[in-house]
C-alpha positions in Angstrom: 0.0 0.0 0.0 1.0 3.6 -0.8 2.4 5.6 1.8 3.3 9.1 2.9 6.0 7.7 5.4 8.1 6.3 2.1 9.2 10.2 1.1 8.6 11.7 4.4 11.8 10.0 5.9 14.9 10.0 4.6 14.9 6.4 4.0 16.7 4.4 1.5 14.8 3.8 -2.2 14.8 0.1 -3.1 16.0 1.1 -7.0 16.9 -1.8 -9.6 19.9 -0.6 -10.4 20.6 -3.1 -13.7 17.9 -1.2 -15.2 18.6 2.3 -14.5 22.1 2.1 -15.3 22.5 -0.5 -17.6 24.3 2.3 -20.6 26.6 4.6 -18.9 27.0 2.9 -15.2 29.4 -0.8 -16.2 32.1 -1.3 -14.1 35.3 -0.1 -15.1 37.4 -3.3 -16.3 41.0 -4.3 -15.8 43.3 -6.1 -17.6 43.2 -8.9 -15.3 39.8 -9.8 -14.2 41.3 -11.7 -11.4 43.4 -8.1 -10.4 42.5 -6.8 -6.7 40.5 -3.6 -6.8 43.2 -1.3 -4.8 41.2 2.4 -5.9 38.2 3.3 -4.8 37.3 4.1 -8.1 37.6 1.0 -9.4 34.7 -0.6 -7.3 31.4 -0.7 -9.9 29.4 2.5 -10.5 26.6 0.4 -9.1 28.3 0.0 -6.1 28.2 3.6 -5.2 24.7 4.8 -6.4 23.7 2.2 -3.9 25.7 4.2 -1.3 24.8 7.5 -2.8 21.3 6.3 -2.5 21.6 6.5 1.3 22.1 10.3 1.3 21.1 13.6 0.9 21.6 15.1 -3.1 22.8 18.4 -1.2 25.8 16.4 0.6 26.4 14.3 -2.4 26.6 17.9 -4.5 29.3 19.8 -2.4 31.4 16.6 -1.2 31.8 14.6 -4.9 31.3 17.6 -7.1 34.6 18.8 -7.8 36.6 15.7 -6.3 37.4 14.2 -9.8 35.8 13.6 -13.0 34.8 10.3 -12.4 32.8 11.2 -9.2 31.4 14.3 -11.2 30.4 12.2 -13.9 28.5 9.8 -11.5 26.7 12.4 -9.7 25.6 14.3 -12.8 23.9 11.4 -14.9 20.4 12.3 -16.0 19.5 8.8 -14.9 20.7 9.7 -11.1 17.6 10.6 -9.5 18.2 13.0 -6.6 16.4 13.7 -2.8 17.4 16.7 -1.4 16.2 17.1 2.4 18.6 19.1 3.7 18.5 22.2 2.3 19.9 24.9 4.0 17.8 27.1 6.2 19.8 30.5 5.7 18.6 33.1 3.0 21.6 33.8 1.6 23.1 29.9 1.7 19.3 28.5 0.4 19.6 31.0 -2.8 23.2 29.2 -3.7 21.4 25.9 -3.0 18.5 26.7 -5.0 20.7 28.2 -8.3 23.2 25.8 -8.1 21.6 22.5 -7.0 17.7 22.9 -7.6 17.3 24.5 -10.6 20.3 22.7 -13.3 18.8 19.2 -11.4 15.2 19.9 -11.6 14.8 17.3 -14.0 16.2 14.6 -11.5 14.7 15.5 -8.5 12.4 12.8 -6.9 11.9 14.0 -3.5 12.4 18.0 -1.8 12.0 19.1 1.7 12.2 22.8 2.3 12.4 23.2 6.0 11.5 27.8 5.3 9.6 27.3 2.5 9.3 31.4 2.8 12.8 31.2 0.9 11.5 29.2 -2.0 8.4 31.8 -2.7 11.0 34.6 -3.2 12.7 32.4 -5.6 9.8 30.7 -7.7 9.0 33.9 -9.4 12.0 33.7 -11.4 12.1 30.0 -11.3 9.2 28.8 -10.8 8.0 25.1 -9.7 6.3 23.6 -13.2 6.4 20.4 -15.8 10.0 21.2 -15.7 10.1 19.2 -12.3 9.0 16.3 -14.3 9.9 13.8 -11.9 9.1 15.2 -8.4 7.0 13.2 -6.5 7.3 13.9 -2.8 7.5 17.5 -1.9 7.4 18.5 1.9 7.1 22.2 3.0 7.7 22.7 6.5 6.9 26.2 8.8 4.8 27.6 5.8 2.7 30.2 6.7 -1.5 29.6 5.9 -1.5 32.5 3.1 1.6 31.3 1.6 0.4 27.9 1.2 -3.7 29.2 -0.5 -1.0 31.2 -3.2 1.1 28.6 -3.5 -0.4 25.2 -4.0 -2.2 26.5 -7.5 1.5 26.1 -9.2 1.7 22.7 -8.8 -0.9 21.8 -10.8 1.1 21.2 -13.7 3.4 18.6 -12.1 3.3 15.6 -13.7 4.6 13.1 -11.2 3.8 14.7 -7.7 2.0 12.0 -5.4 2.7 13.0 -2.1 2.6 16.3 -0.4 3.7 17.2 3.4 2.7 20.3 4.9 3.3 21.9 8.3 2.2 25.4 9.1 4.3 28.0 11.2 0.9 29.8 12.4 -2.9 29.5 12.2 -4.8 27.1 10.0 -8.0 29.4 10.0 -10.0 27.4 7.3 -8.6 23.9 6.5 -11.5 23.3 4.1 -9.8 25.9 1.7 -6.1 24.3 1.9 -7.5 20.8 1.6 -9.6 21.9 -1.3 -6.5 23.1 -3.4 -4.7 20.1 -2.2 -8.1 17.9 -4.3 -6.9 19.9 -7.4 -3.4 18.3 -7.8 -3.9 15.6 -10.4 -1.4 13.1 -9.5 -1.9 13.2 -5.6 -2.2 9.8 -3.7 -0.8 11.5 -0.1 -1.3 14.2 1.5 -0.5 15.2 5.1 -1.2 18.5 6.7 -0.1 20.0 10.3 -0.7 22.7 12.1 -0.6 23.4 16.0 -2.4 26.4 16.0 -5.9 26.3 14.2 -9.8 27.6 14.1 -12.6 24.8 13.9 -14.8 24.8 10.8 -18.2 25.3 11.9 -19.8 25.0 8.8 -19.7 23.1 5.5 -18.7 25.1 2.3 -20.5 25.1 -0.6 -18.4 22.8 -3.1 -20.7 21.8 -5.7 -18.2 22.0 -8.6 -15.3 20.4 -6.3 -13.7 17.6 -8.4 -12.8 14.6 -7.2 -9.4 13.8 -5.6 -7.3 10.6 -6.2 -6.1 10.8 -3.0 -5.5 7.4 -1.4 -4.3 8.3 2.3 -4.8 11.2 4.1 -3.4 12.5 7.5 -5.2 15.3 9.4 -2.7 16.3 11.4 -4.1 19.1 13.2 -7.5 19.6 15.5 -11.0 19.0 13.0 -14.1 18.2 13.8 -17.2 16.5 12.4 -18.1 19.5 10.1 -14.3 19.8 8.5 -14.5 15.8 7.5 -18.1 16.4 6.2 -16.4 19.0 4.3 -13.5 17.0 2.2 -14.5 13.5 2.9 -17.1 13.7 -0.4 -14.8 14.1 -2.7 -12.3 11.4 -1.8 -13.6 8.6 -3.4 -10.3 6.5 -3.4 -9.5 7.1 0.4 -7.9 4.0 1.7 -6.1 5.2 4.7 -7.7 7.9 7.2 -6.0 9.3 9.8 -6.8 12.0 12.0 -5.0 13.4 14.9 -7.9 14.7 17.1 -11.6 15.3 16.2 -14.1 17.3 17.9 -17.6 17.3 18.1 -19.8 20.2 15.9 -21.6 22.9 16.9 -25.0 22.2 16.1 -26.5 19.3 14.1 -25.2 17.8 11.2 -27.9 15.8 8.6 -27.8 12.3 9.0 -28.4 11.9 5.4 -25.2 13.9 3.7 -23.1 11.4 1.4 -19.4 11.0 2.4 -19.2 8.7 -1.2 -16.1 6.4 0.8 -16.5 3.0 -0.4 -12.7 2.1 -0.7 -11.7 3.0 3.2 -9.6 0.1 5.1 -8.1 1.9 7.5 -9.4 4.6 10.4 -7.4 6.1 13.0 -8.1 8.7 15.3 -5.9 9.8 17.8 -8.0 11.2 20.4 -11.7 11.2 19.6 -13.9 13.8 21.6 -17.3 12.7 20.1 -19.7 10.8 22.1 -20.8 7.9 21.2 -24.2 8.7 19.5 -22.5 10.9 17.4 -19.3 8.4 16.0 -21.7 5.4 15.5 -23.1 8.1 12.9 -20.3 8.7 10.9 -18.5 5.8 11.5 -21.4 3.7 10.0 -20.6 5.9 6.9 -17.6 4.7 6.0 -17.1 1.3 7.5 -18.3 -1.0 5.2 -14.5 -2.4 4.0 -12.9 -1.1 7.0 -10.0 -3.4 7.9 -8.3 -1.8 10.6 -9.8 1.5 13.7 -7.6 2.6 15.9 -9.1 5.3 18.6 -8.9 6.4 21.6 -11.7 7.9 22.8 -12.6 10.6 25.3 -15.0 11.5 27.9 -18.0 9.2 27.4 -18.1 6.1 29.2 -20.7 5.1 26.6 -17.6 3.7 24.8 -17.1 1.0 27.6 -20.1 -0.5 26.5 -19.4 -4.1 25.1 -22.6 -5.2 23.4 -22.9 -2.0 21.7 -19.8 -2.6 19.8 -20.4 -5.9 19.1 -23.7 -4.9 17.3 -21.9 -1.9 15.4 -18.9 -4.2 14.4 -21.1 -7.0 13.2 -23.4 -5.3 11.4 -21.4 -2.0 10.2 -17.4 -3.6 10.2 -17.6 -7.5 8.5 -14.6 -7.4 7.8 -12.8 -5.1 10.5 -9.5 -7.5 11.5 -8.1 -5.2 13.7 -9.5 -3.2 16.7 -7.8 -1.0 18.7 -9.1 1.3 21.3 -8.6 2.7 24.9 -10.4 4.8 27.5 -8.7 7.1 30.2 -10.4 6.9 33.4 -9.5 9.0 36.4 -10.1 6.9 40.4 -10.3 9.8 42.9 -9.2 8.3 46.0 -10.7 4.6 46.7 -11.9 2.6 43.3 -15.9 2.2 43.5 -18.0 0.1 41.7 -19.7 2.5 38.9 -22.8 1.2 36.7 -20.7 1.0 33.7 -18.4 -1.5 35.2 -20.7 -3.9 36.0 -20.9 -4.5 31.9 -17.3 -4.1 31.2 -16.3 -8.1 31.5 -18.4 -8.3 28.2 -15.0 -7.1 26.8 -14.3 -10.9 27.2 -17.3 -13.1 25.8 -16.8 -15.4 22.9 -17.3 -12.0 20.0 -14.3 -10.7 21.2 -11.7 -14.3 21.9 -13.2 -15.6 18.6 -11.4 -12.4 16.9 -8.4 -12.5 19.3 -9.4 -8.9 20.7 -7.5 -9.0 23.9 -8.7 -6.8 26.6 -6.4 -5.0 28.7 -6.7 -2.7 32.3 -3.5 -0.8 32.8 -2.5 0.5 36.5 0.2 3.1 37.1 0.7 3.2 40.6 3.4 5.8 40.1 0.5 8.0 38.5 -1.3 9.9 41.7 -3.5 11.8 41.8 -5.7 10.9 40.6 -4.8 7.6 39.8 -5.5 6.0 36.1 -6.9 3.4 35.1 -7.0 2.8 31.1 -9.3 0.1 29.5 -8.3 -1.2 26.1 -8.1 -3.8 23.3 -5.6 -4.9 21.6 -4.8 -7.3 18.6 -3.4 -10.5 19.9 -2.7 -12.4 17.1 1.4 -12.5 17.0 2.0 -15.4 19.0 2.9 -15.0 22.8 6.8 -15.4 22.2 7.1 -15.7 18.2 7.5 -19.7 18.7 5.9 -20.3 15.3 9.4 -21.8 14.2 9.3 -25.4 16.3 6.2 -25.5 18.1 3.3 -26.4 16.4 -0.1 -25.0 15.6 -2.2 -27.0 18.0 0.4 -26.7 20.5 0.1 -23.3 20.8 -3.8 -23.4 20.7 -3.5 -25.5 24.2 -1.1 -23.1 26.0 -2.1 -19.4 24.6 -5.4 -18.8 25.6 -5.4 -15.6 27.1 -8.7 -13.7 27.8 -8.1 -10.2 29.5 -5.0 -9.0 31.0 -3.9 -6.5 33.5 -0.9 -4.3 33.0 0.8 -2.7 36.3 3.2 0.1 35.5 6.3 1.2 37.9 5.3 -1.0 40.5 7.7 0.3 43.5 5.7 -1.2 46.6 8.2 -2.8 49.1 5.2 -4.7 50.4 1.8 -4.9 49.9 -0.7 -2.8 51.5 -4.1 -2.3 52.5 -4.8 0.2 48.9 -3.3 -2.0 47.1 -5.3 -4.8 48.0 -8.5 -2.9 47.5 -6.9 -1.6 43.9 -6.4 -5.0 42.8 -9.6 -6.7 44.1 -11.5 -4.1 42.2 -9.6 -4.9 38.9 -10.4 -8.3 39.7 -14.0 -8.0 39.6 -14.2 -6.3 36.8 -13.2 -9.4 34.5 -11.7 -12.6 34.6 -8.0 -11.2 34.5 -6.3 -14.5 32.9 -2.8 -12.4 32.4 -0.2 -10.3 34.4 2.0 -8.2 32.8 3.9 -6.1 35.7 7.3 -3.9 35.7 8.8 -3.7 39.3 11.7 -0.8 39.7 12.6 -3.4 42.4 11.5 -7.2 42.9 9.3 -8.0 45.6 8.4 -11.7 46.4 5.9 -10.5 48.6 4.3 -8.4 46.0 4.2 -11.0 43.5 2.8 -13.6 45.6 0.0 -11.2 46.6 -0.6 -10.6 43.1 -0.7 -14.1 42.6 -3.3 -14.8 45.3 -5.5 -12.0 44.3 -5.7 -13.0 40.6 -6.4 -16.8 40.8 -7.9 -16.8 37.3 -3.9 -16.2 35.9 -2.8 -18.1 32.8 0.4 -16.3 31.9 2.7 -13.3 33.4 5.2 -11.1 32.0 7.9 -9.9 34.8 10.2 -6.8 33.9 12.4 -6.2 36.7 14.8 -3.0 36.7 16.8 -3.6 39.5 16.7 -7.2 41.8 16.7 -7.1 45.4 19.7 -8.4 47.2 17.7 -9.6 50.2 15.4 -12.0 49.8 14.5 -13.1 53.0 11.2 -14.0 54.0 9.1 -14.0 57.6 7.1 -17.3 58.6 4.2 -16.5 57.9 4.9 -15.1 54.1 6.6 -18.6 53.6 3.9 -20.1 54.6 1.9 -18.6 51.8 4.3 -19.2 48.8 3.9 -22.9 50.2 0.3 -22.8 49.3 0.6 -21.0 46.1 1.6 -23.6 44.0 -2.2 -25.5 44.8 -4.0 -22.6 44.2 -2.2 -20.6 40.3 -3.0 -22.2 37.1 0.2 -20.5 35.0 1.5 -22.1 32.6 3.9 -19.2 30.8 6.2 -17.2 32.0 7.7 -14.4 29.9 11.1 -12.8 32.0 12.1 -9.7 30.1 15.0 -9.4 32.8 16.7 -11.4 35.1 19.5 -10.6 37.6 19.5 -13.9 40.0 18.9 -17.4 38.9 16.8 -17.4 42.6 14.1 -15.8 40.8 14.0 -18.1 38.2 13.9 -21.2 41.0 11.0 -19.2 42.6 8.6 -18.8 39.4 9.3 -22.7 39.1 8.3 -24.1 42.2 5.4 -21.6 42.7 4.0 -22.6 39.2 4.0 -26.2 39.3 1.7 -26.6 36.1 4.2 -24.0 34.0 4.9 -25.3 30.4 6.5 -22.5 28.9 9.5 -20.0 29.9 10.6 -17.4 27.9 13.6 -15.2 29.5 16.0 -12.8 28.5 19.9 -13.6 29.4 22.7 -11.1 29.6 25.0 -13.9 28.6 25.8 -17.7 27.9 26.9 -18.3 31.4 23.2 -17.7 32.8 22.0 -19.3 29.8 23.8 -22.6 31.2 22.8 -22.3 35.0 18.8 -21.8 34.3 19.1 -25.2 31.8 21.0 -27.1 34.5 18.3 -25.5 37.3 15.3 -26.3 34.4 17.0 -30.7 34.6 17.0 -30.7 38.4 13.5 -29.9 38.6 12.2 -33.7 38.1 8.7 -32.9 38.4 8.8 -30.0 36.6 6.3 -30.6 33.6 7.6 -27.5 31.1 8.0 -28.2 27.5 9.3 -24.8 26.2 12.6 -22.8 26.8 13.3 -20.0 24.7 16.0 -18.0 25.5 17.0 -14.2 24.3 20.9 -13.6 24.4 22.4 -10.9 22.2 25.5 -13.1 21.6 23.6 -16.3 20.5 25.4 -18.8 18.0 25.7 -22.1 17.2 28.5 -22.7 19.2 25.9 -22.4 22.1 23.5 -25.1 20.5 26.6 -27.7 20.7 27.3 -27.0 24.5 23.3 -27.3 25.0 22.7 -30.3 23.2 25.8 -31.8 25.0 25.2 -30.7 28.8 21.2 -31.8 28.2 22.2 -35.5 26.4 24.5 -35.7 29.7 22.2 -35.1 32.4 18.8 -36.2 30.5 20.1 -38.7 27.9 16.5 -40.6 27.3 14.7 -37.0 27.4 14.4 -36.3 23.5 14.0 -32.6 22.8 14.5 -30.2 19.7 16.5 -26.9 19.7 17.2 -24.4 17.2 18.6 -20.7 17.1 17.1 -17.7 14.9 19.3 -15.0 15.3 19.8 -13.7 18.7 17.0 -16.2 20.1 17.4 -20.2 21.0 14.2 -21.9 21.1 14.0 -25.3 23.0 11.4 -28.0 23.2 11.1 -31.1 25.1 8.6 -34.2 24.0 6.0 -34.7 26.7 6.7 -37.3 29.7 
């Protein structure tokens, strides 16, 4: 799919070079073909535009330009298609740019960012930006002022190749229906992205009757709109594939339920932070929905939004073939959490609609966040795999041991020990939905925590520790032993996702307090804790895991030899597969 992002970053363009320099570029041949290459100029002409390919046209122009003639003869091929992002920002420096660089290359740039477009104005009445720039097709114009841009976006009408245009104003966007209007006018356009940080809503819809229609395929509303601005352009994109708007507001005033918005081709929506109620976005959304593939929103200040069943009706009916739904809802907890009305009907989040579509609902807790404290509700996609195990585990395997439902997320958990709050914070979660995984960060381990965790959550299928710093003590009183004791009758985990780990105790602990664990997947800082948590894993005789995987940044095969040997020496009737992609070594055992 067509994107902005591809001439919005500086990034490298995948070019085939046989075919663009298949005349002029061969390599320079020897009179041995078996003779070393000892000048740099003697490496193939391919070679180096795929090195020149990876920068700007401006550094390319003043460091290769008068080296030598065969570095000026590379550079100034009329095949060599040039991107110039870097042009310089002072008056008197852009004007040498502009004469020297921009105008005896126009016919070879691809890809221009002015970062004061105010410069190029003064300059385009001599020279001005026409067919000439036959092959420009991403232009980006940043800290443009609002008049500049309604005088200036006329002249590029005649561009032949222009497909994606990035604009960013320097002060008010007072009518964005006017900009966005011009913008419908350019011919070629597939993108279009326009910012600005100051604006004025539109509170009315302009009269456009003899608008044309844009090919415009995505388009990113980078700026504040609301309902009466999208009413305005959305018409008159009939090939709109990818919507994305940074925050939309409600209107002043009704809007017709019955005015066309003509977007039939629409796959993807995404809205930053949407300030509509509910009422009012089952309205337009319904409007363009029908191939909708992919919303992202988050939205704002209706709990309306944390209605379940109301979603599923809207998404079944409206969104048949929505694949990915992501959404989440800010709520602020002053003082103790209470049971609201709209909670009792959140834990609809998890029926069958939702698992069936692999829609994982998440509660998030930063208990560093106070006050008040806040608690976000959201779904998520959860079709990657838990641990990306695809490579030796099969498909039914992983049916049987990822089954997650809802999860809760605890951020910057600091708590020494638990506490009468946090009790009460976590019991409320609790009862809002059958929490079946824990993802938790600790700035510093606590057993006592985690237990307590543990005990409060007995629904848990899965947890994901990240630890930031371990504690050194680790002693426990009577009575707190006593309850790790019963833990492991009580927790039905069977994963266990480490993103850090600083003693192999820790690893011992998640063991023995999850008897019923069959899969482990932890992040080592080297081989040598790599080798003590697999020689910990074959002591544990009753242990019934199946999975290992292992992150190490140093991974290599040398590794998988002293595995296989140190697990054929302590467990030579076990049979088990292993295998390393990249940095990661993934290792099964065959059921007892």
């Amino acid at each position: 799919m067509y994107s902005c992002d591809q001439y919005m970053k500086p990034v490298k363009r995948h070019l085939s070079v046989d075919r663009l320099w298949e005349d002029d570029t061969k390599r320079p041949r020897t009179s041995n073909e078996n003779e070393r290459v000892t000048f740099i100029e003697h490496l193939s002409n391919e070679l180096f535009y795929e090195i020149f390919d990876y920068l700007d046209g401006r550094d390319l122009f003043y460091a290769f330009s008068n080296l030598n003639l065969h570095f000026e003869s590379l550079i100034m091929s009329s095949k060599f298609r040039l991107k110039l992002h870097h042009c310089a920002s002072h008056q008197e420096l852009f004007d040498q740019d502009y004469q020297q660089i921009i105008i005896p290359n126009k016919h070879r740039i691809i890809s221009l960012h002015l970062w004061t477009p105010s410069q190029l104005l003064t300059n385009v009445v001599l020279h001005p930006i026409d067919s000439s720039f036959s092959r420009l097709e991403a232009l980006s114009l940043h800290g443009i002022k609002f008049k500049q841009v309604t005088s200036f976006l006329p002249c590029l009408t005649s561009l032949p190749s222009l497909s994606s245009l990035n604009i960013c104003l320097n002060d008010v966007l007072s009518n964005s229906s006017t900009i966005y209007h011009l913008l419908f006018r350019l011919p070629n356009l597939k993108c279009s992205k326009l910012s600005a940080r100051r604006y004025s809503l539109q509170n009315f819809i302009s009269n456009t009757s003899n608008q044309p229609m844009t090919s415009i395929k995505q388009l990113i509303i980078d700026h504040p709109c609301n309902l009466h601005g999208l009413y305005d352009i959305l018409p008159f994109t009939p090939k709109l594939r990818r919507l994305q708007c940074e925050n939309l507001f409600p209107t002043y005033g009704n809007i017709s339920k019955e005015i066309p918005l003509n977007i039939f081709n629409l796959t993807y929506c995404s809205i930053s932070l949407c300030y509509l109620k509910f009422d009012e976005f089952e309205i337009f959304i319904k409007k363009i929905s029908s191939q909708l593939r992919v919303l992202c929103f988050n939205p704002c200040s209706d709990i309306s939004y944390l209605d379940a069943d109301r979603w599923e009706r809207l998404i079944t009916k409206h969104m048949p073939l929505l694949y990915t739904f992501q959404f989440k809802y800010h709520d602020a907890v002053f003082g103790y959490f209470e049971i609201q009305p709209y909670h009792l009907f959140i834990n609809r989040f998890t029926s069958p609609f939702w698992i069936e579509r692999k829609w994982l609902f998440n509660i998030e807790i930063d208990f560093n966040h106070w006050s008040p404290l806040e608690i976000i509700f959201s779904i998520q996609s959860n079709r990657k795999r838990w641990d990306n195990t695809d490579f030796i585990v099969t498909e039914q395997e992983c049916m049987n041991i990822i089954k997650p439902i809802s999860q809760l997320t605890v951020h910057e958990c600091r708590i020494p020990h638990p506490a009468q709050w946090f009790a009460h914070y976590i019991r409320f979660v609790s009862s809002l939905a059958k929490i079946t995984c824990l993802h938790i960060e600790f700035k510093y381990f606590s057993i006592v925590v985690l237990v307590e965790f543990l005990h409060l959550l007995p629904h848990l299928d899965s947890l994901t520790l990240f630890i930031h710093f371990s504690n050194q003590n680790m002693k426990l009183t009577q009575e707190q032993n006593n309850t790790i004791r019963a833990m492991p009758t009580m927790n039905q985990i069977m994963k266990i996702n480490v993103e850090q780990v600083f003693d192999l105790n820790h690893i011992d602990l998640f063991i023995d307090l999850c008897p019923r664990i069959e899969y482990i997947n932890i992040q080592c800082k080297d081989y040598i804790q790599l080798e003590s948590i697999i020689r910990l894993v074959l002591t544990k005789n009753n242990c019934n895991l199946q999975f290992l995987f292992f992150s190490i940044p140093i991974a290599d095969d040398e590794m998988v030899q002293k595995i296989k040997a140190i697990i054929s020496s302590e467990q030579s009737a076990v049979s088990f597969k292993i295998q390393r992609i990249s940095n990661k070594i993934y290792l099964q055992w065959e059921k007892h």
